[in-house]
MDAnalysis code that builds the backbone (N, CA, C; Angstrom):
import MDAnalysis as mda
import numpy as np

u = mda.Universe.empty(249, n_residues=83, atom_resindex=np.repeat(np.arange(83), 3), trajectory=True)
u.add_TopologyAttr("name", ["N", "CA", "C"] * 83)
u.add_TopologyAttr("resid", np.arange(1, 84))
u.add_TopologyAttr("resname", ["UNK", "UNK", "UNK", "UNK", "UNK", "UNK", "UNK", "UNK", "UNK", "UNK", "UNK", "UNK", "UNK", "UNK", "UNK", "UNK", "UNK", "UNK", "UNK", "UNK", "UNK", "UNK", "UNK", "UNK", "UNK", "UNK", "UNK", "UNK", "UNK", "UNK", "UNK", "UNK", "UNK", "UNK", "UNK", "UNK", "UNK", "UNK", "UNK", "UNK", "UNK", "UNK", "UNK", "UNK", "UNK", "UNK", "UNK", "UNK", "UNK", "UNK", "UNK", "UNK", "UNK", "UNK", "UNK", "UNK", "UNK", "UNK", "UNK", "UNK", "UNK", "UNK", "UNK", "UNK", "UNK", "UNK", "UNK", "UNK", "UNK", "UNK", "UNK", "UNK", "UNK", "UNK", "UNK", "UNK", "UNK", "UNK", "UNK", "UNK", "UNK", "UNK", "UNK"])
u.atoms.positions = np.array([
    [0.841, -1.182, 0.000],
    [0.000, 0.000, 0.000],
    [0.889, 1.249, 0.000],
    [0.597, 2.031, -0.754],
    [1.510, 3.625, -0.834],
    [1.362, 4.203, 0.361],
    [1.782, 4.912, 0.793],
    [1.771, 5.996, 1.351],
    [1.574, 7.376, 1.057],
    [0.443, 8.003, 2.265],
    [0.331, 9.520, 1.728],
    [1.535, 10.392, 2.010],
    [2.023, 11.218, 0.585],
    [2.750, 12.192, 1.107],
    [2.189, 13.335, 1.674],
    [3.131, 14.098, 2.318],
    [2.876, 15.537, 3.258],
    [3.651, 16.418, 2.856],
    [3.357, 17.521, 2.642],
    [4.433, 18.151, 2.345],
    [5.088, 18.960, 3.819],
    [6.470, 19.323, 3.938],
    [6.834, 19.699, 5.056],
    [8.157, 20.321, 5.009],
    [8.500, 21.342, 5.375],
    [9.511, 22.340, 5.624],
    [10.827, 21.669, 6.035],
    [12.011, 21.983, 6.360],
    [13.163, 21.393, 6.943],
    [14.253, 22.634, 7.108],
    [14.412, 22.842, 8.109],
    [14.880, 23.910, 8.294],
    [16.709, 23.330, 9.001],
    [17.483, 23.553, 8.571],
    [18.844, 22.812, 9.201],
    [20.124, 23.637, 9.054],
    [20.668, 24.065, 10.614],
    [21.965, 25.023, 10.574],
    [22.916, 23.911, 11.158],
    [24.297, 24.208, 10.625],
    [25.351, 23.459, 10.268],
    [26.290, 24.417, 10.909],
    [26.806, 24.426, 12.306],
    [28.230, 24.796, 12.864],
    [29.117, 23.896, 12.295],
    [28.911, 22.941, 12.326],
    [30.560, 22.076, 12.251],
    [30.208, 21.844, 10.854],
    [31.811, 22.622, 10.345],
    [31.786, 22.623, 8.697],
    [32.186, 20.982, 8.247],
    [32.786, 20.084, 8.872],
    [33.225, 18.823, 8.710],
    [31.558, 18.020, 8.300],
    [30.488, 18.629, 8.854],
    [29.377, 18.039, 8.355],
    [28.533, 18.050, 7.354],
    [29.214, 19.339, 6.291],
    [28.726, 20.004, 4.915],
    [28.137, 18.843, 4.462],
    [29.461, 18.294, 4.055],
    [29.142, 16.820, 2.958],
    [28.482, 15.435, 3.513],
    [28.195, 15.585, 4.707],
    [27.273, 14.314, 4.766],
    [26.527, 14.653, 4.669],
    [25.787, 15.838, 5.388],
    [24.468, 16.870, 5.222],
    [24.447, 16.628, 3.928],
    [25.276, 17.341, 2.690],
    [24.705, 17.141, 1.374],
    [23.947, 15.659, 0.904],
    [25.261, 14.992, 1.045],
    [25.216, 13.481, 0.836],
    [23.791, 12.902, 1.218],
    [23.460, 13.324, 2.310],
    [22.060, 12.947, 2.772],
    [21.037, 13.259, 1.806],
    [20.668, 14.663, 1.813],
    [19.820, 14.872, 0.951],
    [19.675, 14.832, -0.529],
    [20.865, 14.587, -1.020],
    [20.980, 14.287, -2.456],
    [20.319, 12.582, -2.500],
    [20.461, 12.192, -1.533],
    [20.149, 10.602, -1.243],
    [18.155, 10.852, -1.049],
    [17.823, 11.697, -1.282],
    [16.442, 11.995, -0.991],
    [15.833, 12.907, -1.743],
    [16.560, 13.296, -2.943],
    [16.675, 14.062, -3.868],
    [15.155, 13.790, -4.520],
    [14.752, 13.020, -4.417],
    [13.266, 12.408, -5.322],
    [12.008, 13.209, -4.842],
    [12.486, 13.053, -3.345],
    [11.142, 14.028, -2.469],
    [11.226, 15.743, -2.454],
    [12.773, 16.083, -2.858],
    [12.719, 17.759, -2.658],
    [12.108, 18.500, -3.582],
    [11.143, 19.262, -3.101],
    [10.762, 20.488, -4.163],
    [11.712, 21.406, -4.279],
    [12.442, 22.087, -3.468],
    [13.282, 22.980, -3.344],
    [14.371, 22.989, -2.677],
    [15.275, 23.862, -2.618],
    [16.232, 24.032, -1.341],
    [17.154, 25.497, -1.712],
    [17.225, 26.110, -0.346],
    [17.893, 27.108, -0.545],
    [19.020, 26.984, 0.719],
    [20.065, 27.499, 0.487],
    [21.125, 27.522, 1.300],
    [21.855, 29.092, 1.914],
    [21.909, 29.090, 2.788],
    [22.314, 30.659, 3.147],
    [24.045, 30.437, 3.565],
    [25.046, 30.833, 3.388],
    [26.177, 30.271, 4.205],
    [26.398, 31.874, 4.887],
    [25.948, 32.039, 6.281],
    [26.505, 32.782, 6.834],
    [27.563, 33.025, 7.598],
    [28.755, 33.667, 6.720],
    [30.182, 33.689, 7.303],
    [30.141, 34.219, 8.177],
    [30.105, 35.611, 8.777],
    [29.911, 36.210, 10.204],
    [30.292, 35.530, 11.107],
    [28.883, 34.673, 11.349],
    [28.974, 33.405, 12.099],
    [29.505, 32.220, 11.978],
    [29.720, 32.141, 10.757],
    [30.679, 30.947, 10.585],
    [29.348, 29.723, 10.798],
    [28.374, 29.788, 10.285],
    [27.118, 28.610, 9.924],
    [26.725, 28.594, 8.589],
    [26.087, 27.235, 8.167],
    [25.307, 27.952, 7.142],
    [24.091, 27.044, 7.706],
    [23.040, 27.873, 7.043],
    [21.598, 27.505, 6.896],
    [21.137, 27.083, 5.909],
    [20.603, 25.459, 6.003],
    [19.586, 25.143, 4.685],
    [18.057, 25.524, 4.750],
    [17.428, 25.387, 4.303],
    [15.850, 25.419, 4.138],
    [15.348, 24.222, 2.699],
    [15.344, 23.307, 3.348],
    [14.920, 22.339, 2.121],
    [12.682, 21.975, 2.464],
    [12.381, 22.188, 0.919],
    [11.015, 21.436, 1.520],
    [10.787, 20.383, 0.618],
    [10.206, 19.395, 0.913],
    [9.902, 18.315, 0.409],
    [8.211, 18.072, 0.372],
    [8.061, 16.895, -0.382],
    [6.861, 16.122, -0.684],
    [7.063, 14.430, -0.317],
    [7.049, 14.343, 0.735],
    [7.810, 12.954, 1.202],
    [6.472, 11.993, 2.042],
    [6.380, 10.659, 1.922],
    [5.770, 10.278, 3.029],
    [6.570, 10.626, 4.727],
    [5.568, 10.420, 5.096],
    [5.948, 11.390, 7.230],
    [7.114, 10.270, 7.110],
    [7.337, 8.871, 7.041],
    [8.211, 8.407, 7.305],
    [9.818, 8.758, 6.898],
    [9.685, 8.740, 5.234],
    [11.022, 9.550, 4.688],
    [11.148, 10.327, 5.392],
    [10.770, 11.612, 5.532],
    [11.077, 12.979, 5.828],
    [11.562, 13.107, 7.461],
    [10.714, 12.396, 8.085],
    [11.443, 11.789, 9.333],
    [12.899, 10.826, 9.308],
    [12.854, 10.168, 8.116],
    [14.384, 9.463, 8.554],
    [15.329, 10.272, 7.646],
    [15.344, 10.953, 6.845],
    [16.271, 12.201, 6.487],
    [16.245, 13.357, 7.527],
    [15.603, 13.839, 8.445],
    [15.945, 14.494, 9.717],
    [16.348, 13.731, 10.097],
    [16.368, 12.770, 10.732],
    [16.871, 12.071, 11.747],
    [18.495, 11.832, 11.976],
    [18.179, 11.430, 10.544],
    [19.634, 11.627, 9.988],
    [20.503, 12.513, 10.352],
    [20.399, 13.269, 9.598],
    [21.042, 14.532, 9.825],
    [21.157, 15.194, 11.337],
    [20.015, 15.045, 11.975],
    [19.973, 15.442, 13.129],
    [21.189, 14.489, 14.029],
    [21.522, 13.506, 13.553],
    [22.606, 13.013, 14.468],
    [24.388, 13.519, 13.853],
    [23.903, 14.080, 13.520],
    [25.639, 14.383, 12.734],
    [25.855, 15.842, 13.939],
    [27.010, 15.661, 14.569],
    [27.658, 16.383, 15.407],
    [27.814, 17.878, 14.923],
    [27.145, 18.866, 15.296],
    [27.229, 20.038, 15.565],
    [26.254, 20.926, 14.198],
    [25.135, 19.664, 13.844],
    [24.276, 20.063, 12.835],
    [22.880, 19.910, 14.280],
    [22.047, 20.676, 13.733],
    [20.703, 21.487, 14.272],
    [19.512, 21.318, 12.968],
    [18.564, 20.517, 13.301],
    [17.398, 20.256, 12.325],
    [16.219, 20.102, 13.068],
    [15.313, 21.124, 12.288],
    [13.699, 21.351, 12.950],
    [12.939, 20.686, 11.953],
    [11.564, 20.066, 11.384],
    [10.705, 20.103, 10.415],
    [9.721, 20.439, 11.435],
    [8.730, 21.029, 9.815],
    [7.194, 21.340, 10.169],
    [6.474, 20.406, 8.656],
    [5.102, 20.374, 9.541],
    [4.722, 19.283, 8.266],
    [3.198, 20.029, 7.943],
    [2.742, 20.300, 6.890],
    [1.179, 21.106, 6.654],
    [0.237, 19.780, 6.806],
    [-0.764, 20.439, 6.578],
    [-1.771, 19.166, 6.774],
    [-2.145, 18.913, 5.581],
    [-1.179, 18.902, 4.540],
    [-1.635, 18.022, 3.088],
    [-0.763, 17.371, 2.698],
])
């Protein structure tokens, strides 16, 4: 049986620059579900900020945060709409 997708926001800041490329790596690995993505690299601070949104079933989109959310000195929120 399919699953319904949701669409849902992903919001993810990256201190530790050693985590660029798995961060990428990740989501290129999920590349099927993204509608978009924008990237901010704010030097100042020395972070950068993604903003990726997707069209994923709740499960994907949960195990690509999850993901990411365990990589050392990366920070990941989602929000999910109700469609």
């Amino acid at each position: 049986m399919e699953q319904t997708s949701r669409v849902a926001a992903m919001s993810i800041i990256i201190e530790n620059p050693d985590a660029v490329e798995e961060v990428n790596k990740i989501l290129h690995e999920g590349r099927e579900y993204i509608i978009g993505r924008m990237g901010v690299p704010y030097r100042q601070k020395n972070v950068n900020i993604i903003t990726i949104v997707l069209d994923a079933p709740q499960p994907v989109t949960s195990g690509i945060s999850g993901r990411i959310g365990k990589l050392p000195g990366v920070f990941v929120k989602t929000v999910y709409s109700n469609v």
